[in-house]
N, C-alpha and C positions, 0 to 999 in steps of 0.2 A: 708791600714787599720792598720799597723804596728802603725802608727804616734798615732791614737787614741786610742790604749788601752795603747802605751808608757807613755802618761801624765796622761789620764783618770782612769786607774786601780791605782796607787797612792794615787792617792787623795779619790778612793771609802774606799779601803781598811785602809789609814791613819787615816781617819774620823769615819771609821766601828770599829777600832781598840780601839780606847782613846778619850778624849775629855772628861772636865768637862762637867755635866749634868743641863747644862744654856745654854738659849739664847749667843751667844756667833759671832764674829767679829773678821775675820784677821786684823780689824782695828787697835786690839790692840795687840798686838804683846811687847815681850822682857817677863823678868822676873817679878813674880803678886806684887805689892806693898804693904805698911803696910799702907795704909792711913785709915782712918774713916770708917768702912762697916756698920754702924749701923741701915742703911738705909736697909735693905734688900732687900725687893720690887724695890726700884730703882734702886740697883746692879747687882740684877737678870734680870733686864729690859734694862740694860744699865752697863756691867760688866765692871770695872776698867781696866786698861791696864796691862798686863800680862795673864790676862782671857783668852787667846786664847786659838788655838789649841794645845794640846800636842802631841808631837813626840813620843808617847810611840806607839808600834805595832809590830809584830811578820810578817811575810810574808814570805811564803811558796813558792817562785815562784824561781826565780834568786837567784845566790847566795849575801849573804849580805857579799859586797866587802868594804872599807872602800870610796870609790870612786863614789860606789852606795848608799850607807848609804848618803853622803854628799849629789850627787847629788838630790835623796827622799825628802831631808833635804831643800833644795831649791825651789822644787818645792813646798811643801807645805806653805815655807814662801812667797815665792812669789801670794798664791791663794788669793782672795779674797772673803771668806766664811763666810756664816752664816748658824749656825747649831743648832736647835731646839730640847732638845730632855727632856722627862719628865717621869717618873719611868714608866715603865710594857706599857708606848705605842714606837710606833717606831718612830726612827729619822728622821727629816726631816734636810735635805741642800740643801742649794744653793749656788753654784759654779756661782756668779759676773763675776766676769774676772781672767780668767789665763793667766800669758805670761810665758813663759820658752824658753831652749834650751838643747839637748839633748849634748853634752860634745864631747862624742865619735863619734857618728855620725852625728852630726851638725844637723840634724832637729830641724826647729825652728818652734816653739810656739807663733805664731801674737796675737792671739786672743781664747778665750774657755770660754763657759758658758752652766751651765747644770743645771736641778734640782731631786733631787732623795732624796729616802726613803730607809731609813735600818728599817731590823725585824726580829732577830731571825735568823740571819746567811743568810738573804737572803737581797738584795741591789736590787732597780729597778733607775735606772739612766734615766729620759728624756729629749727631747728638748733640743739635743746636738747640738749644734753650735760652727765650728772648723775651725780656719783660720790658714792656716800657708803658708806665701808667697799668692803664687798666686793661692794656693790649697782649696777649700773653702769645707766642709760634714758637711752634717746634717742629724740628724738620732734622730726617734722618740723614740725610745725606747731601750735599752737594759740592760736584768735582768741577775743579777750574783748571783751564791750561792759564800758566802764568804770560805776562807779555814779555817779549823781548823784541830785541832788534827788525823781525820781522811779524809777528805777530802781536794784535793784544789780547788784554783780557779777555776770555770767554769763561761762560759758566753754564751750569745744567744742574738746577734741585731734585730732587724727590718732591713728594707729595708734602705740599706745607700746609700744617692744618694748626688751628688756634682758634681765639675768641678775641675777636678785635672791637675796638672802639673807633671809629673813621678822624672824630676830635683831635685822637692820640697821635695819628699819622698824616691827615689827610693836607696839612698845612704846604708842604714842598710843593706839590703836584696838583692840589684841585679845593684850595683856600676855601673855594662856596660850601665846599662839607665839614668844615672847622668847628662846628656849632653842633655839628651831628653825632648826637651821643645814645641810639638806641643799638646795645648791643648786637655781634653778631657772628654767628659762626662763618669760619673761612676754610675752603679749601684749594688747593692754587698749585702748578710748578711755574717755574720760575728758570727763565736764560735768559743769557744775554752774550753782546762781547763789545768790547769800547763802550762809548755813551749810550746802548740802545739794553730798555728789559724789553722781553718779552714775557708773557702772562698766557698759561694755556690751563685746560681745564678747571677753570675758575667756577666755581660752585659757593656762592653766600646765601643762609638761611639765616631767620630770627631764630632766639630758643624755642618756641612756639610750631615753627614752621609754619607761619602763616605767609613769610615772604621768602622765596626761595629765587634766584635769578644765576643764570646760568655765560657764559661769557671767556672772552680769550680777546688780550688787550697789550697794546705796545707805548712805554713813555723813552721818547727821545728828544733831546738828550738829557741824562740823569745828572749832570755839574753844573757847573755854573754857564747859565746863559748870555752869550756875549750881544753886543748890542748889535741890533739889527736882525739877531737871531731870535725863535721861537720855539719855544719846548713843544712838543707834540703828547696830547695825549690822546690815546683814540682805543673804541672798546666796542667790540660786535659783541650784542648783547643776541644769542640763541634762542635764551628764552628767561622769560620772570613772568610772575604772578603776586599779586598781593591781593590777600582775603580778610573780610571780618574786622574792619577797620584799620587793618594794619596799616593801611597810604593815608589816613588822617595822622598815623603817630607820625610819621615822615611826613607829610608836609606840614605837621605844626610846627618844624623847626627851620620853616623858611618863613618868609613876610605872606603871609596869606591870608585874604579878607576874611573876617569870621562871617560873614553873611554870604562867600564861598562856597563856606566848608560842607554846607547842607546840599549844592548843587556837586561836589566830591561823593559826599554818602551816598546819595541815591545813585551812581554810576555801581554800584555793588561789585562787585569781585573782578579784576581788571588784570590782562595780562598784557605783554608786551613782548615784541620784538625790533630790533631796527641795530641803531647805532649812537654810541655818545664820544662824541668829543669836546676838549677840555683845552680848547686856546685859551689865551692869556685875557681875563677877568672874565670870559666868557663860558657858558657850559650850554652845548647843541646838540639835542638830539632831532632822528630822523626813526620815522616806523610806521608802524602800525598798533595802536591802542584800542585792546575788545571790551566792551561792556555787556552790561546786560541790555544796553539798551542799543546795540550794534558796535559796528567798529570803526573806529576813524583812521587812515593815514594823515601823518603828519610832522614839520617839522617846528621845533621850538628852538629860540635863541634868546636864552638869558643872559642880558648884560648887564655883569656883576657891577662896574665900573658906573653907567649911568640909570642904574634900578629897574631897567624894560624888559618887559619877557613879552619878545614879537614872533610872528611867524602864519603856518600856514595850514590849514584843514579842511578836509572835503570826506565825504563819503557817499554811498548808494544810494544808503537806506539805517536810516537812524530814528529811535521814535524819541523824539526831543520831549514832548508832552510828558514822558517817563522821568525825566530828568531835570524840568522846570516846573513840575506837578499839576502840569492842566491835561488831565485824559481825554479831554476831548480833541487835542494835538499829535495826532498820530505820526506818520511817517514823512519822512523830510529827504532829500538827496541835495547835498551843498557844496557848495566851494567858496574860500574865506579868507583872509588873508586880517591880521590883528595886531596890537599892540597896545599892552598895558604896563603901567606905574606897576613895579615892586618893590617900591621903598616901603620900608617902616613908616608906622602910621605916623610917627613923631617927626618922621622926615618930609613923609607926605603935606603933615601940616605945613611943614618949614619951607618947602619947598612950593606947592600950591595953594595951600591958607586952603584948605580943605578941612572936614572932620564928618564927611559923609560915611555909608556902609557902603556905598561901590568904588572899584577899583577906577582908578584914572585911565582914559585910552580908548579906544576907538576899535570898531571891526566894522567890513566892509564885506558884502559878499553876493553871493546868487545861489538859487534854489533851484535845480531844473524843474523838481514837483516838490509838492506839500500840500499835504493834506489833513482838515479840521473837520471833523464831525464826517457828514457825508459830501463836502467837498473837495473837490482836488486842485489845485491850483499849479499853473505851470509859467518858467521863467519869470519867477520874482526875483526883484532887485531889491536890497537891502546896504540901509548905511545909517550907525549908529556911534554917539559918542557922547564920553561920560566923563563928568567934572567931579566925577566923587561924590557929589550929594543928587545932582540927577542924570539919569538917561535919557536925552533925546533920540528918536531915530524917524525914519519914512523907510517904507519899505511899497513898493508899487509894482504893476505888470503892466509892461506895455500894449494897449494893442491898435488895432488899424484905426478903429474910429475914436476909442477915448484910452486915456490911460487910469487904469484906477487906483489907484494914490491910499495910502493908510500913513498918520503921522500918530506916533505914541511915546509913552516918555514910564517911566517908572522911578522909585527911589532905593530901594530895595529887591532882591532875587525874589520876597514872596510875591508872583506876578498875578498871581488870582486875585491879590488885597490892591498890588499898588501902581497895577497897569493902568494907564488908561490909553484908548483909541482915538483920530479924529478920520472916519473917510472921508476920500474927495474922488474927485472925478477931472478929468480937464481932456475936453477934446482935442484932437491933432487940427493939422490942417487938410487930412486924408479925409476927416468929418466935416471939414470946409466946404472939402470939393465936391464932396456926396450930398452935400446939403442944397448946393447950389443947383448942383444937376437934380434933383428933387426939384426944386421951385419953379426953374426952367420948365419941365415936364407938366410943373401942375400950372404951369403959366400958358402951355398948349393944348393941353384939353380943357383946362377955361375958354381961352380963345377959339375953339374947334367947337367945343359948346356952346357960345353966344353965337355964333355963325350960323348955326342950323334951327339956332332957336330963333333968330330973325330970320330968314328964308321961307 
């Protein structure tokens, strides 16, 4: 929705701002001529060339950069407008066709056409129609109070609904989805007033509707970010689901290990609530994720800037066995804390001289129970770390007289082929003292028994 108040507030506010008080035509454009006007009626019906629109206007929003003045300066030349407006009633325009491009952020401008009224510091803008690439919105209505002296920009949509491409848009506000090109339906209204949108009954499905996610989201601020400052984007996700492979199509367009992907498939039909924010190279969410194989709370922080996706997971009751294909691995309750490489595997190399099937990175955690076969097992420690081509890990339980110890290593997810075990054992010094005090005891009825046997 970035894209549409980017060109569209422009052109409300340029036109809201100045403009001779005639019928008037981007038609004609450049500086007004001295020719004949004698005609009046037919000039005012049909203005000379130079009659356009004027560049005069004040705007309250972004700072007016020399960069942003120009680019303003473009789009308005580029519009193709007529704008009606006659003493003490309101103005009428229609916005023909707009094409643009955004400089900084490369959104590009295919196609736009609207019609709307100014009155007295208030703008109604309808029957918007917005192409850009392969992103298509259309949205009936939306009213703006204009800014002035005491007030600024506010706004309030209608229901905006289209077919969007995230590629097409996603660059200003959330770069990591730049690459993300699987279609998708939109539904959304849209406010805001100065730098701040707001985003309320936000509804996205695939054409399929196998992924539907539900949501209401704030990005501030919408211009240019000055330094020391940070855009905010942040998004209470209500509710999503994705079924039948659909969260393999979506994360085949991040860096994810293809020997992964098989431990993604078996979580089968996954829904989701919590929260995502979208600071600067980074994208965080918080929630709760349900499987078929239970549900995890958790938080992830991918760091776009240094390739890491770390964070933190725990749950009750999870049958992991379902999920790394050993059914003799029933139910698990954990708490975990991780961090992995997400660089491209070309990077990986470059970067670690790696060219294994597991991800780079480490997890750390504790099990209050787990349970294998007809065992149960309580307060396991566990601590594992991966060079890409292997797993090491120990994972052990304390207790009073020994600790029992398990050291294993893997190269691959398939853990039935490429697991291997080593147990151990290692007494405390709790088996010390137990030990002692045993030997003492068998050292007095020894001597209590040589006693009576000489007597």
């Amino acid at each position: 929705m970035n894209i549409l108040m980017k060109f569209l507030l422009p052109v409300v506010a340029l036109l809201a701002a100045g403009g001779p008080v005639c019928a008037q035509s981007q038609a004609y454009k450049g500086w007004p001529g001295h020719d004949d006007i004698s005609d009046l009626k037919e000039c005012f019906a049909n203005p000379p060339k130079g009659y356009g629109n004027v560049p005069f206007y004040w705007w309250t929003g972004d700072s007016l950069r020399l960069d942003r003045l120009a680019e303003q300066l473009d789009i308005l030349a580029d519009a193709d407008v007529v704008m009606h407006h006659k003493k003490d009633h309101p103005t009428e325009i229609e916005l023909k066709e707009l094409q643009a491009e955004d400089r900084g952020s490369g959104l590009k401008l295919n196609s736009m056409h609207c019609n709307a009224v100014i009155d007295k510091g208030h703008a109604t803008v309808r029957d918007i129609e917005i192409v850009s690439r392969s992103t298509t919105l259309s949205i009936d209505s939306v009213n703006f109070t204009l800014p002035d002296s005491t007030h600024t920009l506010a706004y309030q949509s209608s229901t905006v609904k289209g077919n969007v491409l995230l590629a097409d848009i996603s660059q200003p506000f959330a770069p990591v989805l730049k690459k993300f090109k699987m279609p998708l339906n939109l539904s959304v209204k849209v406010s805001g007033e100065g730098q701040t949108m707001r985003f309320g009954d936000i509804v996205v499905t695939n054409p399929d509707k196998r992924l539907c996610v539900k949501a209401n989201g704030i990005i501030t601020p919408l211009g240019h970010v000055e330094e020391g400052q940070q855009r905010t984007i942040h998004f209470n996700i209500t509710s999503m689901y994705a079924r039948k492979g659909v969260k393999e199509q979506i994360l085949a367009y991040f860096p994810v290990k293809e020997s992964m992907m098989g431990l993604i498939k078996s979580t089968g039909d996954i829904s989701y609530h919590g929260t995502l924010t979208v600071p600067k190279k980074h994208v965080v969410m918080n929630g709760t994720l349900s499987t078929v194989a239970g549900s995890l709370a958790f938080n992830f922080d991918i760091d776009n800037a240094n390739k890491y996706l770390s964070g933190h997971a725990s749950t009750n009751q999870f049958a992991l066995g379902r999920i790394i294909s050993v059914p003799d691995f029933k139910n698990i309750a954990f708490d975990a804390t991780f961090n992995f490489s997400i660089a491209s595997k070309k990077k990986a190399q470059e970067l670690h001289r790696h060219t294994g099937k597991l991800p780079l990175g480490w997890v750390k955690g504790t099990a209050s129970e787990a349970t294998y076969k007809k065992l149960t097992l309580h307060h396991i420690v566990w601590d594992i770390t991966s060079d890409g081509d292997i797993a090491k890990g120990v994972a052990g339980i304390e207790g009073n007289i020994a600790d029992v110890m398990c050291e294993f290593s893997f190269v691959n997810t398939d853990f039935e082929k490429s697991l291997k075990c080593k147990p151990s054992f290692k007494f405390n010094k709790l088996a010390d003292k137990l030990k002692g005090v045993k030997d003492k005891v068998k050292d007095k009825i020894k001597e209590k028994f040589t006693r009576k046997k000489t007597s």
